[in-house]
Each structure stands twice: as structure tokens, then as C-alpha cells.
C-alpha positions in Angstrom: -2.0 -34.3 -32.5 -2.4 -30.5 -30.8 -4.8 -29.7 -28.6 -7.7 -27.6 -30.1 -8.6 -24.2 -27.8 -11.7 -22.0 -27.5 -9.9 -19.2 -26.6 -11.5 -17.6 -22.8 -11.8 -14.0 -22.5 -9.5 -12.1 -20.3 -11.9 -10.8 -18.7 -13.5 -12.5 -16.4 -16.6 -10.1 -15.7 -17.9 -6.6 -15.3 -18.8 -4.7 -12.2 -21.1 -1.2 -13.5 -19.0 -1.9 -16.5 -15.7 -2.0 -15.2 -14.1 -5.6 -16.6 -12.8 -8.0 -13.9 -9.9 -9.6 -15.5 -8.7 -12.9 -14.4 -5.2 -11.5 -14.0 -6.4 -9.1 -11.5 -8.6 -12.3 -9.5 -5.4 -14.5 -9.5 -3.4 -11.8 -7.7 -6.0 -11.2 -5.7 -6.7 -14.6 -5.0 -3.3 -15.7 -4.8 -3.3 -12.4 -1.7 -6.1 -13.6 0.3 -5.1 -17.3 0.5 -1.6 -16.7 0.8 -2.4 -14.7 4.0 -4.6 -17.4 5.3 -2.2 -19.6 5.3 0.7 -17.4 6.7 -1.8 -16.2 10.0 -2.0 -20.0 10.3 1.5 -20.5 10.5 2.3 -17.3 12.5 -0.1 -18.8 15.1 0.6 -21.7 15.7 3.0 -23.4 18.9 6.3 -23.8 16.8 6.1 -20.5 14.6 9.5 -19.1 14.4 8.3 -15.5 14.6 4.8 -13.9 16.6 2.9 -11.4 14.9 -0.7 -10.2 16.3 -3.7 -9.2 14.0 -2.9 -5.7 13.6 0.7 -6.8 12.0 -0.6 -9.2 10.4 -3.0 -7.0 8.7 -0.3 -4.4 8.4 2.2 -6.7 6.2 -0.2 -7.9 3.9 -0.4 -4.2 2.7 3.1 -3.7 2.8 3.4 -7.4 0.8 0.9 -6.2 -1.7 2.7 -2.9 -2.6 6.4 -4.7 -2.4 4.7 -6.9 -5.1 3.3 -4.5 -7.3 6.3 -2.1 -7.2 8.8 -4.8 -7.5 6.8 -6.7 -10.2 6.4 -3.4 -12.0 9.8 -2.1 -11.7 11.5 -5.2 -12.4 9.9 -5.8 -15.7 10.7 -2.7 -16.4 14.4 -2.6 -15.5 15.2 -6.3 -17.0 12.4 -6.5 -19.8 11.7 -3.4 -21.8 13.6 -0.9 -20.5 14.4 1.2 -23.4 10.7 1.1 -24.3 9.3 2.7 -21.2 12.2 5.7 -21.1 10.3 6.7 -24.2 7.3 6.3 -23.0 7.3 6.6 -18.9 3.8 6.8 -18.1 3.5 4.0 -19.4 4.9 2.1 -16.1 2.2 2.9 -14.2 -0.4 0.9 -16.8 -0.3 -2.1 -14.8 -3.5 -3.2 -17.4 -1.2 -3.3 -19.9 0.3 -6.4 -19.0 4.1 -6.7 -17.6 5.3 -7.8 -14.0 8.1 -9.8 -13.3 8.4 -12.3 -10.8 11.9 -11.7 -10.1 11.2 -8.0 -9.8 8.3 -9.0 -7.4 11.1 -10.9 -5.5 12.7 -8.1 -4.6 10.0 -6.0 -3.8 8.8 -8.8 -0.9 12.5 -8.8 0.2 12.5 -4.9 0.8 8.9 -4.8 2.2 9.6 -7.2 4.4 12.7 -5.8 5.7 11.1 -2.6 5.7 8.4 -4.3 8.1 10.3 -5.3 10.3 11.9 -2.1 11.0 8.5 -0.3 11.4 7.8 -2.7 13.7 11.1 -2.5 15.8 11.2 -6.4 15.8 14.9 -7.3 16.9 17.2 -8.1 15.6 15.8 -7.0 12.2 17.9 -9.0 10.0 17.5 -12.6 11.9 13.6 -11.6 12.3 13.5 -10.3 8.2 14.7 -13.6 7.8 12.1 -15.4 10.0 9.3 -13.5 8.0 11.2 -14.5 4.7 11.1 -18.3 5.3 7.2 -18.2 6.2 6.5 -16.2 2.7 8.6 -19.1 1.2 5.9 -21.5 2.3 3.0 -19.4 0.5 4.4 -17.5 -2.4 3.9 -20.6 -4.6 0.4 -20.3 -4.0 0.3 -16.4 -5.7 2.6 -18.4 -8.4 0.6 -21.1 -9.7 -2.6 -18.9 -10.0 -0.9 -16.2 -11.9 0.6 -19.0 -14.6 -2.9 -20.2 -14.8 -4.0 -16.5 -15.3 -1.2 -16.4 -17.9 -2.8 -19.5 -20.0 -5.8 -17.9 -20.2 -4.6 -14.7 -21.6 -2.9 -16.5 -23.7 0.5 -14.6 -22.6 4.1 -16.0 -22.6 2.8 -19.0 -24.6 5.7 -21.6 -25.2 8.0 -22.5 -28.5 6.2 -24.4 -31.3 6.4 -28.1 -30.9 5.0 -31.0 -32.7 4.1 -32.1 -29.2 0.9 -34.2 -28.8 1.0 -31.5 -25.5 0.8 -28.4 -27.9 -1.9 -26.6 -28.1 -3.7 -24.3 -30.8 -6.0 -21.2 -29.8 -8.8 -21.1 -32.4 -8.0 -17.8 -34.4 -4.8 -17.8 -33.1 -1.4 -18.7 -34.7 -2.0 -21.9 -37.0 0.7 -24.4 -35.3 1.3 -25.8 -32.0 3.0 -24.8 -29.1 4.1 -25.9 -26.0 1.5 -24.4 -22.7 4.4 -23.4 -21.3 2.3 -21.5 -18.4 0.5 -24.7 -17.3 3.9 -26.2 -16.9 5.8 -23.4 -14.7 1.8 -23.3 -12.9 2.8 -27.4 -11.9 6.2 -27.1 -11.3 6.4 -23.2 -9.5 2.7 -23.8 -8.2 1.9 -26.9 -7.3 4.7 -28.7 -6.8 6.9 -25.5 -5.2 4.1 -25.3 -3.1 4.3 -29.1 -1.8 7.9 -29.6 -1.3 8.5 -26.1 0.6 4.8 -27.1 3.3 6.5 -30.3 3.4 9.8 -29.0 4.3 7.9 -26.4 7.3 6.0 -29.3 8.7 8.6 -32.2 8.2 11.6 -30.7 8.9 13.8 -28.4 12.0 14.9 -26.4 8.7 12.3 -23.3 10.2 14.8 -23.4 13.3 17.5 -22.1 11.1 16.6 -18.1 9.8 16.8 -18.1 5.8 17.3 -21.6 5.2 13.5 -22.2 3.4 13.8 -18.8 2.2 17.3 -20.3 0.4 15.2 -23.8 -0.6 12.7 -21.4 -2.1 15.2 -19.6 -4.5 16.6 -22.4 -5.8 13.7 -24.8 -6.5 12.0 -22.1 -8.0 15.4 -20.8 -10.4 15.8 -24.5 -11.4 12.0 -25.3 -12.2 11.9 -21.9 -13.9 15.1 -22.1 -16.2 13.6 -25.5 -17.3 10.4 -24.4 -18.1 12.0 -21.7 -20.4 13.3 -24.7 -22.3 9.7 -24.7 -23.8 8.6 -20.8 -23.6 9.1 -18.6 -26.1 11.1 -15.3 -25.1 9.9 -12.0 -25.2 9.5 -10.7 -28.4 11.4 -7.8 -27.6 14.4 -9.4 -26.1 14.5 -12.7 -28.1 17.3 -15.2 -27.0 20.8 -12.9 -25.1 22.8 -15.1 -26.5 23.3 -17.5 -30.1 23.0 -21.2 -27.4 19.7 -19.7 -26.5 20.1 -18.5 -23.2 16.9 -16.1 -22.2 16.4 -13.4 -19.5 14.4 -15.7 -17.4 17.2 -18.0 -17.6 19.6 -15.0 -16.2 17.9 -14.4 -13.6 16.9 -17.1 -12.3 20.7 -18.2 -12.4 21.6 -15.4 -10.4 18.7 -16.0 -8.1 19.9 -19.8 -7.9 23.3 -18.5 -6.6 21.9 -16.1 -3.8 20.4 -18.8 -2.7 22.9 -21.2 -1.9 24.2 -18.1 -0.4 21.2 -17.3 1.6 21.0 -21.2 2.5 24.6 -22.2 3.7 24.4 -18.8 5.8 21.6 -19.9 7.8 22.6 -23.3 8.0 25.6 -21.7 10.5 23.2 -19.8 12.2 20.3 -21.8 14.0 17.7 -19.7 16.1 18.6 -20.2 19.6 15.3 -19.0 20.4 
């Protein structure tokens, strides 16, 4: 038997009469404890990689807009692209809906990089990698709070299922369906989040530049091309192929490969620092 849902508003609350959507306060939250936790691991005795307040301070912007942009752009490139050549102004309607994690990837990759440079932290590829690992660590945190955000907006609900998990939105569509966001908010969130603070804490793996960073983009490509077993693709796209194959899964194969890349690179090269 489904599970019956009161639908939640979107919006969480009004400020003069601006809505407060709980998209917005999962990035936002997602943001503020993500950098909590990273200042914690940038200070303390066995950190990797030294960063003062001001830096601090000064890659969190930079991380913010690398995630916006790179969100953004990437579900523009990989999602909807011929949509938004018609209609380019509409890439800057964030409100609209439409980032994409792997786009948002990128964008932390670049940021980062570009960080680092600013900076004039050398060697800027072993130290981009430094900075990479430690946003392994907390990027699960922004990920579990934005699936949760998804839930409630009802957005990128899963595939119909005669599950006694499925659930039904009151005046939405009469059948069940898989809460596909609650599942990639366990597995991407929670869990994600577990194994790579385990791996920090437990392991020498922080001792080798781009190794966690590796972990991170494989964990997260296989939990995510299993958890698109049981969401339904994007109306606009629909399956790339007749075995059912989505865009999510593409990705995150690709992603999947990098990292082993990523991994077995800094596996032969351990910070001798």
C-alpha cells in the first residue's frame, strides 16, 4: 500500500513578501555547514593543507559561485540545451528550477583551481588537489539537503512502482512512485557523507593528494546510477537509449572513470610534506 502525501509548499516563508523557498535554505544550508566543517578540518594538527580566515572566507565565495555557474551551466549544456538557445535568458532564472550536480562538479573543480592560483599556493596542482579531497569530506552534506529540498518540491520524483515505499501527493498523479530523492538524500547524503569522514579520520588516504577526491567520484557515480534505477528521467530527455540508459547514468559513468583516474594517480604520489 502507497504512502499518502499532503503535499508541502515550496516555499518555505516570506520575508516583506519575498518567498523563502526551501530549495534556496538547503543550498544555503548545505553552504554554511559545509564550511563549518571544512574550517574545522583546515585547522586542525594533521590538515593536509593551511588556510587562515581571510582564505577561508575567500573560497567559500569562490565555492558558492563555482556551484552556481557550474550547476547552471551544466544543466544547461547536458539537460535542455536546445531549449535555452531559444530562449537564453532563460539561464539566468535560477527560480525556475534546473542545476545539475555534475555541472556543479565542475564548477568546484575550476573554482578551486582557480583559488589556488589567486592565492599563489604552490605547487597549484598538488595543493588544488589538497583543497579537493577536503571538499570531498563535506560536499555530501550540500547533497543530502538538496535531495531532501527536491522531495519537497516534488521534483525528479521516481518511476511508478507498486512499491509498499511509493508514495502519492494528494492532487497529484493518481499512482505510486518511487521517492526517488529520499533515496539518492540516504545514499549521496547520509551515507556519502559517513564513509568519506570515516575515510579522513580512519585512514593515511589524506596523505596521498586526490585520492578522497577519487573515493568521492566513484561512490557518488555508483550510488547515483542506482538510484536512477527508480527515478524517472527528464521529461525532455526520456531514456538515450531503448535498455534504458539515462543522462544521469552517463555521467555519472564518465565521472566513475575520472575517478579511478584521479585515485590510482594519487595513490603514486603521497605528500611528502
Amino acid at each position: 500500500m502507497a504512502i499518502i502525501i499532503n503535499p508541502i509548499s515550496p516555499v518555505a516563508f516570506s520575508v516583506f513578501g519575498i518567498p523563502v523557498r526551501w530549495y534556496a535554505l538547503a543550498y544555503i544550508a548545505g553552504f554554511v555547514f559545509g564550511f563549518y566543517l571544512l574550517k574545522h578540518l583546515v585547522n586542525r594538527s594533521d590538515a593536509q593543507i593551511k588556510l587562515n580566515k581571510k582564505q577561508l572566507d575567500d573560497f567559500l565565495t569562490t565555492i558558492v559561485i563555482g556551484v552556481i555557474v557550474g550547476g547552471r551551466l551544466g544543466y544547461v549544456m547536458f539537460y535542455d540545451f536546445p531549449y535555452f538557445i531559444k530562449h537564453p535568458l532563460e539561464i539566468l532564472a535560477l527560480w525556475h528550477g534546473g542545476m545539475s550536480f555534475h555541472g556543479g562538479l565542475l564548477g568546484v573543480i575550476v573554482a578551486t583551481v582557480i583559488f589556488i592560483m589567486i592565492q599563489k599556493l604552490k605547487p597549484v596542482a598538488k595543493n588544488s588537489l589538497k583543497m579537493l579531497d577536503l571538499m570531498a569530506v563535506v560536499t555530501p552534506i550540500g547533497l543530502g539537503l538538496g535531495r531532501i529540498a527536491n522531495f519537497i518540491n516534488m521534483e525528479v520524483m521516481g518511476r511508478a512502482t507498486d512499491s509498499p515505499l511509493g508514495v502519492i501527493f494528494v492532487g497529484g498523479p493518481n499512482y505510486a512512485r518511487h521517492p526517488s530523492p529520499l533515496y539518492e538524500a540516504t545514499l549521496e547524503g547520509a551515507v556519502l557523507f559517513i564513509v568519506m569522514l570515516m575515510l579522513y579520520n580512519k585512514t593515511n588516504l589524506k596523505k596521498f593528494p586526490g585520492a578522497l577526491g577519487g573515493i568521492l567520484c566513484m561512490l557518488y557515480a555508483g550510488f547515483r546510477i542506482f538510484c536512477e534505477q527508480f527515478r524517472q528521467p527528464d521529461a525532455q530527455l526520456g531514456f538515450l537509449t531503448s535498455w534504458g540508459l539515462t543522462m544521469g547514468q552517463l555521467l555519472s559513468g564518465l565521472m566513475f572513470a575520472v575517478g579511478v583516474g584521479v585515485f590510482m594517480y594519487a595513490m603514486n604520489h603521497k605528500n611528502k610534506n
